[in-house]
N, C-alpha and C positions, 0 to 999 in steps of 0.2 A: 706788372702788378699781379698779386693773389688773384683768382679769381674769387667770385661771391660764395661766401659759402649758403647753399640754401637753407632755408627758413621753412617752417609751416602755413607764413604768411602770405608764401610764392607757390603759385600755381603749381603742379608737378604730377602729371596724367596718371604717370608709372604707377605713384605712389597709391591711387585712389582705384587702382584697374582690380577685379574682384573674380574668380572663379567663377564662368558661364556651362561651368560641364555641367550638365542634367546628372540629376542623383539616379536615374535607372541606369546610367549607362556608366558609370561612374568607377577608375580602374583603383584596383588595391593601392593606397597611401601607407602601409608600411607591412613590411613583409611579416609570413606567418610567423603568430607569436610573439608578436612585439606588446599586443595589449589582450587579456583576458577576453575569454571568448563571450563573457555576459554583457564587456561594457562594449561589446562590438556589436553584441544583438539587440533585441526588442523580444518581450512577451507579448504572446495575442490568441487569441482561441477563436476557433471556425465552429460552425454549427456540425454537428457531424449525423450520424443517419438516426431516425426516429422511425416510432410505426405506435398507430394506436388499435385498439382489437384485438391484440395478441393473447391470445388463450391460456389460459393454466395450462402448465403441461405442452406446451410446447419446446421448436429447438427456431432461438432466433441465431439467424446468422446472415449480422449486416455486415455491408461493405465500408473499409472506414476510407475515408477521404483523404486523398495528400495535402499534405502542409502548407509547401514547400520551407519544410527546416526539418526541426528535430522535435516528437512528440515528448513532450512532459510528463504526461498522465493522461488519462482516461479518466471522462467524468459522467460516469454510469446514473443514471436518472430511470426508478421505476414507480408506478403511479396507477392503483387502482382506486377511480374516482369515484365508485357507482357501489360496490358490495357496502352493504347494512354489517359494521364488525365493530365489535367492541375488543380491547385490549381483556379483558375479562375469558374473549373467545380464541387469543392467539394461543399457538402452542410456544415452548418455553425459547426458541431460535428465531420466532418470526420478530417483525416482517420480514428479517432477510433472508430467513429461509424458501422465498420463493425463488431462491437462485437455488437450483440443486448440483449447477457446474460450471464456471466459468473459466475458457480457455481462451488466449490470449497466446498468438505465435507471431513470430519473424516470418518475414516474406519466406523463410526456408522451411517452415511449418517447426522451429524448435520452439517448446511451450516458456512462456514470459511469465506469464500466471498463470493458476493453473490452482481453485478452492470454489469451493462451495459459497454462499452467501453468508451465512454466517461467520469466515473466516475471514471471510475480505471485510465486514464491518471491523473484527478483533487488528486485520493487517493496517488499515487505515491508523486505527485506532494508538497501536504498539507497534509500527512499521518503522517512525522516527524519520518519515520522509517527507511531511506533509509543513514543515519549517516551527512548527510549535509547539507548545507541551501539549499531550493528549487532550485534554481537556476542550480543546478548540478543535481535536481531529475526532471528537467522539460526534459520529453522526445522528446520533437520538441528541442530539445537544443542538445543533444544526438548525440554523431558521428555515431550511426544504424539510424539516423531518416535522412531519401530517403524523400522530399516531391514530391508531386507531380509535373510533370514538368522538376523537376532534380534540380541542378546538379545529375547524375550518375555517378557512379564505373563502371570502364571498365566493371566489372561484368553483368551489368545491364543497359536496351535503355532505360527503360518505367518504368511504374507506380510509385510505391510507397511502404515504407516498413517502421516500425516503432516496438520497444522494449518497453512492456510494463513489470516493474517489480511487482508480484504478493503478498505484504508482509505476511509475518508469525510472526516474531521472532519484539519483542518490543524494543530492544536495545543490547549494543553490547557483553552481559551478555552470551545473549542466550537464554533470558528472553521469554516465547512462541514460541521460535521452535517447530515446531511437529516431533515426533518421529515416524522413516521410516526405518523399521529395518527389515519386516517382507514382504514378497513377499502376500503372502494370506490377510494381512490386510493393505492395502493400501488408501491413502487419494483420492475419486473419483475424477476428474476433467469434467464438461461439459462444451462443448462451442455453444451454440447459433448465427451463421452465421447473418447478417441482408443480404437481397435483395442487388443486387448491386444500385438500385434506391436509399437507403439511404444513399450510400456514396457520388454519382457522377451524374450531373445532363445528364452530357453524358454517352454512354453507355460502359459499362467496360465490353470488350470481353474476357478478360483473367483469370484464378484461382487465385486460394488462397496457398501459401506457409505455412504452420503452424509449429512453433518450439515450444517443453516445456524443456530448460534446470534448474536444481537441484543443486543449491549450499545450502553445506549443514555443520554440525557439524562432526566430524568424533567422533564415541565414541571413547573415550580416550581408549588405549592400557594398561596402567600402571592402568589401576584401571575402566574398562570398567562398573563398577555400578556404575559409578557419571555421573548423569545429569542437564541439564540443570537447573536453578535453578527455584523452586516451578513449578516443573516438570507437567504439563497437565493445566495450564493457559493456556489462549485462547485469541491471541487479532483478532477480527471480524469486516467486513464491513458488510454493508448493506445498500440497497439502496431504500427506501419510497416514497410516495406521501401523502402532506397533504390532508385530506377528505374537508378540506374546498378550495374554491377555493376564489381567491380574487377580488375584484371590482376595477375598477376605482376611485382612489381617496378618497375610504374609509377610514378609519382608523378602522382597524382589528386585531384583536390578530389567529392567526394561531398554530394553536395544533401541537405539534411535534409527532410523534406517538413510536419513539423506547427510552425504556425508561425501567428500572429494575435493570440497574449492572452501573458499573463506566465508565460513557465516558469522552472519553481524544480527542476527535474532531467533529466538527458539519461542515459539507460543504453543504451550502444552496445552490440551482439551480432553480432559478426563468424562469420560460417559457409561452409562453403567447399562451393560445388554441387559441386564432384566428386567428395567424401567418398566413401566408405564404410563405414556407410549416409550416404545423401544427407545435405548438410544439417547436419553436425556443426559441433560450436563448434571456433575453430581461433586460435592463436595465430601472428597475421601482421601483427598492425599499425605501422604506423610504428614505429619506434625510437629514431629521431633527430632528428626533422621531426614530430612528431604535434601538427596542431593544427586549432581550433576557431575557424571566420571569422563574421563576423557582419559582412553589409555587403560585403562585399573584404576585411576587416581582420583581422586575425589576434589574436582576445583573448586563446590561449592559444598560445604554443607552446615545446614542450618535450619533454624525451625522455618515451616510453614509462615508464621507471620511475622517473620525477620523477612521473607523473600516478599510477601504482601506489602512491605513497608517501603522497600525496594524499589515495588512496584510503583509507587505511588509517588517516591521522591523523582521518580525517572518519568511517568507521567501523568500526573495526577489522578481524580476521582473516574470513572467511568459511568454515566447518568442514566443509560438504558438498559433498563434489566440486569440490576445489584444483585448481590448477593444479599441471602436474609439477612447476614449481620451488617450492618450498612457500616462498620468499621473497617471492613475491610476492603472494601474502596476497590471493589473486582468484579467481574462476573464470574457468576457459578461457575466451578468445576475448570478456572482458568489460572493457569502460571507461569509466567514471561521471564524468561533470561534475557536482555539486551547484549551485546558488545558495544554501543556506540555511545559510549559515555568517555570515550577520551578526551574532551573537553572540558564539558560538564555533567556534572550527576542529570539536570532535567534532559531526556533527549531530545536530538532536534539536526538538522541538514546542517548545524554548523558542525559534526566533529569529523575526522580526521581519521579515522578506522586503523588508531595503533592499537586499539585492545580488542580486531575481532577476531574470532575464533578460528585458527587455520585448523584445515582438516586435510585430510588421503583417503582414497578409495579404500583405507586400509584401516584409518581410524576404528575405534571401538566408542562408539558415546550412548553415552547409559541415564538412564533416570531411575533412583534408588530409593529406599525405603520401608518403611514398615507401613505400608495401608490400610484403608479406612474399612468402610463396610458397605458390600455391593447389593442389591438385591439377588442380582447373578453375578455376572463378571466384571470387571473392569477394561475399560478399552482407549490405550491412551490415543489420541490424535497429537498430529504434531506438526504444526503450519510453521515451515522454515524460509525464514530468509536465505540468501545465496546471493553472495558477489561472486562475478567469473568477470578478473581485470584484463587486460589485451594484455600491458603491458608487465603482468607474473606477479604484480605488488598491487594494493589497491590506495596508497596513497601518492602516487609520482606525478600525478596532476595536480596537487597542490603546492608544487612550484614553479606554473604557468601563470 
C-alpha cells in the first residue's frame, strides 16, 4: 500500500523546528551583493562629543567617536544661551558666522569639508544631500534655529542657537558614507571659533555651547562585509577665492580655481572689499550677460533672474536673511549652479549624477559678465561640491 501522505493535521517536529542562532553571532545568508546595502542596514546616531564654555575665538577640536559602520553626516549644534542680542545687532553672515573655519579630514588628514560658517549653512541649504527640497534644509527654517531676540524655550532667556548639518553620504544608497568603525582611525574634526565682533555689533558676554551628534549606517549584522556601495568615494566641499578680483561695471570672465574630478554643485558668493564692515555679501552680478564657461564655451548664459528662477524651481525659497527683493527667493550676493537634476528639476539624494560637470586639472571654468557696482572691489567666493568616485564613474553603484 501507498504510504500516508502527511497532512497539517499530523504532528511533524521537522516542520515546526525554527532557527536558535543568536542574531550577534549570526553568519552571512547570502553572499555579497545579493541585496542593497540600505535594506541590509539600519539608521542610528550616537551622542558624539559636546563641551559647554567655549569661548569666542577659540579652536575646538573634538575627538569624534566610532560608529561601528559608516558615518552619514555630521550634526553640528552651536548654542550661546546667555549674551543679551538682538538680530537688529547681527552682522550681515551671522549667526553662522561664529564658525570662521571648519575642517573635516579622513583618518589620513585629507580635508572632507573644509568652509566657513556661513557656507556650510548655504551647502546644507544648496548641497542637495540632505533628501529634500531646500526649504526643509534651510536651517533658519529649522525648529533648533533660536534667532536672536527669541522667541525662547522655557529652556533658554537669551542669545541664540542654530543646527548646522555637516554632509558626507551623496544619496540615500549610502553612496560616500565614511567608514567609522575603528576607535584609533578616526575622521579629525577642527573648529575655528570667530571673535565675538564678527557675529554681533554689541557685545556678546556669554560662551559658546558646542554639540557634534553621529548618525550613521549600522554595518549589517547578517552579512557585516557589505558596504556601502563603491565603498571609499568621497563627496567634498571646499571653499575658494577667485585670484582675480572684479571692477565696476566691467565685463570680466573670472577663473574658478577647484577644478579635476566631477562637480555636482557651484555656490558663488559675491562680496564687495570696500564694504562697510569689509567683506559684505553684495548684489552686483551680471544681469544680462551672466554666465558659466567651461573650456571658452559658454554652457550657461542668461539673465540674472532666469538663474534666480532656476534657483528656486531646484530648491525653493530661502527664509533666513532674503535678499531685499523678497522675489528673488536667495540670499544676497548668492548664485547656485547644480548638476544634480537628472532626475528631477526639485533637487534631492534621489538623482543619478548623469548631468554632473566632469572636469581635468586642466579644465578652464570661468564666471562671466558685465558687473554691477562695488564700493571697492569685487571678490567672488566659490564653495564647490566635488565627487571623487573609487570606481572612475560616479553612477555604477546604481546597479547594486
Amino acid at each position: 500500500m501507498p504510504s500516508a501522505v502527511q497532512t497539517l493535521q499530523v504532528a511533524n517536529p521537522a516542520q515546526s523546528t525554527v532557527s536558535r542562532m543568536p542574531q550577534t553571532t549570526a553568519q552571512p545568508t547570502s553572499p555579497a551583493g545579493a541585496a542593497p546595502f540600505t535594506r541590509l542596514s539600519r539608521q542610528g546616531q550616537i551622542l558624539g562629543p559636546s563641551t559647554a564654555g567655549e569661548a569666542y575665538g577659540n579652536l575646538w577640536t573634538p575627538t569624534l567617536k566610532p560608529v561601528g559602520g559608516y558615518l552619514r553626516r555630521l550634526n553640528y549644534t552651536v548654542a550661546d544661551k546667555t549674551s543679551t542680542v538682538t538680530e537688529a545687532d547681527l552682522t550681515a553672515d551671522a549667526p553662522y558666522s561664529v564658525v570662521q573655519n571648519l575642517f573635516l579630514r579622513d583618518p589620513f588628514g585629507q580635508p572632507i569639508l573644509q568652509a566657513d560658517g556661513y557656507s556650510l549653512n548655504l551647502v546644507q541649504f544648496y548641497g542637495g544631500q540632505e533628501g529634500m527640497l531646500g526649504f526643509g534644509n534651510d536651517p533658519g527654517n529649522m525648529p533648533s534655529f533660536i534667532p536672536a531676540g527669541g522667541p525662547y524655550p522655557p529652556s533658554q532667556a537669551a542669545g541664540y542657537s542654530f543646527n548646522l548639518r555637516l554632509p558626507l553620504e551623496m544619496d540615500s544608497s549610502g553612496y560616500c558614507s565614511l567608514a567609522s568603525m575603528n576607535a584609533a582611525s578616526q575622521p579629525q574634526l577642527q573648529v575655528q571659533l570667530n571673535p565675538a565682533s564678527q557675529v554681533s555689533t554689541a557685545a556678546l558676554t556669554g560662551t559658546l555651547d558646542l554639540t557634534v551628534n553621529e548618525p550613521f549606517w549600522m554595518a549589517p549584522v547578517d552579512n557585516p562585509q557589505i558596504a556601502p556601495p563603491d565603498i571609499g568615494s568621497s563627496a567634498q566641499w571646499s571653499v575658494t577665492r577667485a585670484q582675480s578680483l572684479v571692477t565696476t561695471g566691467a565685463f570680466q570672465r573670472i577663473v574658478l580655481p577647484r577644478v579635476g574630478t566631477f562637480i555636482h554643485t557651484l555656490i558663488l558668493v559675491l562680496r564687495d572689499t570696500g564694504s562697510n564692515p569689509v567683506n559684505e555679501r553684495i548684489e552686483a552680478y551680471p544681469t544680462g550677460d551672466l554666465s558659466l564657461w567651461v573650456d571658452g564655451v559658454p554652457i550657461f548664459f542668461e539673465r540674472l533672474d532666469e538663474r534666480r528662477d532656476i534657483m528656486f524651481q531646484q530648491f525653493g525659497a530661502y527664509s533666513y536673511n532674503p535678499v531685499l527683493t523678497a522675489a528673488m527667493k536667495a540670499p544676497t550676493g548668492v548664485v547656485v549652479y547644480s548638476f544634480r537634476e537628472s532626475v528631477q528639476t526639485a533637487v534631492s539624494t534621489a538623482d543619478t549624477y548623469d548631468l554632473l560637470l566632469p572636469t581635468t586639472p586642466a579644465t578652464l571654468l570661468e564666471e562671466a559678465g558685465t558687473w554691477g557696482t562695488f564700493t571697492g572691489m569685487g571678490q567672488l567666493q566659490i564653495v564647490t561640491g566635488e565627487l571623487f568616485p573609487v570606481s572612475g564613474i560616479p553612477y555604477t553603484h546604481l546597479a547594486s
